[in-house]
C-alpha positions in Angstrom: -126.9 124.2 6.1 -123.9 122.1 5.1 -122.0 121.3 8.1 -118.1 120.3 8.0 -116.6 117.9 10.2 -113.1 117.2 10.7 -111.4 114.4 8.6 -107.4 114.1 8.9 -105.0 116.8 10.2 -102.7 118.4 7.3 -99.7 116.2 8.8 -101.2 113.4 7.6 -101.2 113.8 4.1 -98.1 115.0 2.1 -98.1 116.2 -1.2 -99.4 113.7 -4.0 -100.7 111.6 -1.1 -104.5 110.0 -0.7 -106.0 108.7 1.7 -109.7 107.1 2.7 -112.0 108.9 4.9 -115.3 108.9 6.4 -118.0 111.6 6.1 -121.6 110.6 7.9 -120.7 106.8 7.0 -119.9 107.7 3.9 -116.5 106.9 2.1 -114.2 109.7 0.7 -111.3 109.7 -0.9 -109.0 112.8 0.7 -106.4 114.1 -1.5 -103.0 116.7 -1.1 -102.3 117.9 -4.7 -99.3 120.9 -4.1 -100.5 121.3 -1.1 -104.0 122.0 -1.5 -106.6 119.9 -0.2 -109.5 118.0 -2.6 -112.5 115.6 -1.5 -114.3 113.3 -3.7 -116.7 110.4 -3.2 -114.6 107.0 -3.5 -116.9 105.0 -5.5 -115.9 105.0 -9.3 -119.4 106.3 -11.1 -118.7 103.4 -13.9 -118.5 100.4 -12.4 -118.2 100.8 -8.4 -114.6 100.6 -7.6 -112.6 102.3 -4.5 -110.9 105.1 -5.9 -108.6 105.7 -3.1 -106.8 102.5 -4.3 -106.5 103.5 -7.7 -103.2 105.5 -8.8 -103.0 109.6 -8.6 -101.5 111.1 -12.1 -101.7 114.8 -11.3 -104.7 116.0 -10.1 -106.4 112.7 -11.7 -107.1 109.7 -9.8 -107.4 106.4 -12.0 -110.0 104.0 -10.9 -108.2 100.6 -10.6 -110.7 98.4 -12.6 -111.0 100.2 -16.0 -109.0 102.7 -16.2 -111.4 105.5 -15.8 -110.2 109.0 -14.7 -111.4 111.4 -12.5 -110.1 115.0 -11.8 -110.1 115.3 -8.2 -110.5 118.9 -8.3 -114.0 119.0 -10.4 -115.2 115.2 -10.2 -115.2 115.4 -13.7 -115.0 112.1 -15.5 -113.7 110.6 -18.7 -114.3 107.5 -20.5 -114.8 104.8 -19.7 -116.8 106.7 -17.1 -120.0 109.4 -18.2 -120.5 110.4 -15.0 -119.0 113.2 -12.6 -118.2 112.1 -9.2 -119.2 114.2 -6.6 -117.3 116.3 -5.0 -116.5 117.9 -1.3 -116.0 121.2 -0.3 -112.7 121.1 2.0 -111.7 123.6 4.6 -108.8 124.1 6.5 -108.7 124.9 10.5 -105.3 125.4 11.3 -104.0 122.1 11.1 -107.4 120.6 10.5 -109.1 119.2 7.3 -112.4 119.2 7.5 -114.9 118.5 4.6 -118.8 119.3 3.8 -120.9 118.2 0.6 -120.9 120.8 -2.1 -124.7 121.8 -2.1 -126.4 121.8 -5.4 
């Protein structure tokens, strides 16, 4: 059973803001897109980068070493990347974020 732990508060994170996170030791990248929340891994599938530091167009995050871009809503990738990066299901407890992995 996928178990959700708290992350950030909603305060912290306005609209088209990002911020790092930590899930069991693991880093994630927490995103506020119109006021919805989104959770992806922040490791760039191509070539390893932190994605939190890379630049948010939309409901795309750019990885700051090639260029590759992620939709943080799906994980889906485009070139340079051929990978997804996975995602996190988020949840919101008043005003709590808290996050799980999306089981397969």
């Amino acid at each position: 059973m996928t178990e959700f732990i708290k992350v950030a508060k909603m305060s912290d994170l306005q609209p088209g803001e990002k911020m790092e996170v930590d899930y069991d030791e693991e880093s994630v990248a927490l995103f506020n897109i119109d006021g919805s929340f989104y959770a992806i891994r922040n490791e760039c599938t191509h070539e390893y980068s932190t994605l939190v530091d890379g630049e948010l167009e939309g409901d795309e995050i750019i990885c700051p070493l090639h260029d590759a871009r992620f939709n943080v809503k799906t994980g889906q990738e485009t070139a340079p990347a051929f990978e997804p990066v996975e995602t996190f299901e988020v949840k919101i407890d008043g005003d709590d974020i808290l996050i799980a992995p999306v089981d397969e």
